[in-house]
C-alpha positions, 0 to 999 in steps of 0.5 A: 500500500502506497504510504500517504504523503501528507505534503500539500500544494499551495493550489490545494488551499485555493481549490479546496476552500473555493469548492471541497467537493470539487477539490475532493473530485480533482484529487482522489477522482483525477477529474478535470476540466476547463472553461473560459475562466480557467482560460483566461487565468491560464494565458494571464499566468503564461504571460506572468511566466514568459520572463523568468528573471528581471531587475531594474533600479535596484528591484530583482524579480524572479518568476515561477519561484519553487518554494515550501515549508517542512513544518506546515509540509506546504510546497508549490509554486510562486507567480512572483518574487520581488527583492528590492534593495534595501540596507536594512533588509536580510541578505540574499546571498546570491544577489550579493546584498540586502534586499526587501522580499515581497511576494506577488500573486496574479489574480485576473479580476479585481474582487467586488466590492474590494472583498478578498476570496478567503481562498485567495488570501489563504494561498497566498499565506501558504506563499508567505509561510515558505518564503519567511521560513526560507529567507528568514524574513517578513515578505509584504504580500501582494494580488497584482489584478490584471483588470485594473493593473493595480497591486493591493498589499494583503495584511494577515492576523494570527487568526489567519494562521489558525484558519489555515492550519486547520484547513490544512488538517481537512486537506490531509483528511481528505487525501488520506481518507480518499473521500469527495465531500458533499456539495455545500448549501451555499456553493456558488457553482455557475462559473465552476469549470467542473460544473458538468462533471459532478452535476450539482443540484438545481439549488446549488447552481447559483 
């Protein structure tokens, strides 16, 4: 029997709070499927990745960055990690100085009403977590919204690290256990890429 690995993709933490059961279909069923909303963050994403390094003033950025984090067993990949110049910040050896570090995520659209997906805001946490442990530093964290070509710095409370803690308990559950949650109440399913293939009820195709 294949031993369980407990380790657990950044994008697992967006898929699963966005939707479990979806989630669950992706990771234990191997389903999948895209729309054209899965599209558009796909090229957003490729032209996020095109250049994998570019500095410029002081400023370093380095696309499609590996990073995880043993003691939360995160791992995954960031769209963008800036190091910008800055005597007071921690060394990076490779770059022969002292840097500020910030982590910057796509996003395609801004959020309504400025209120920020938990999903995304807990992604982007699990980014943090690796990139603080690695660098030893406090990395600003950003969503970088193609719509509008605006950043919005993200602030986070020890609530957040609690949350994501736990989710990460139900994402491991999950995996381990083989099982595909129910469809919530409350799901939002209209725009889901998965739509067809778990046939939610009429209720929940909101």
């Amino acid at each position: 029997m294949k031993e369980f690995d407990d380790s657990v993709d950044l994008r697992s933490i967006q898929q699963y709070l966005y939707c479990p059961h979806r989630f669950g279909l992706m990771e234990n069923n191997c389903s999948w499927a895209e729309n054209v909303f899965v599209n558009r963050g796909n090229l957003a994403h490729e032209r996020v990745t095109e250049g994998k390094y570019s500095a410029s003033r002081g400023t370093i950025q380095e696309r499609s960055v590996r990073v995880f984090q043993d003691e939360w067993g995160l791992f995954g990949v960031l769209d963008c990690l800036e190091l910008k110049k800055d005597k007071n910040g921690v060394e990076i050896p490779i770059y022969s100085g002292k840097y500020t570090v910030s982590i910057v995520e796509y996003k395609v659209t801004a959020p309504k009403n400025n209120q920020i997906r938990i999903e995304d805001r807990m992604q982007l946490l699990g980014q943090k977590i690796c990139v603080d442990s690695l660098f030893s530093c406090h990395a600003d964290t950003y969503f970088y919204y193609h719509d509008t070509r605006r950043r919005e710095k993200i602030e986070f409370s020890e609530e957040d690290y609690s949350f994501l803690k736990q989710t990460l308990t139900e994402i491991r559950e999950i995996k381990q256990k083989g099982i595909i949650p129910p469809i919530r109440n409350d799901q939002y399913c209209s725009g889901c890429s998965m739509k067809d293939i778990c046939l939610p009820p009429k209720r929940s195709q909101r």
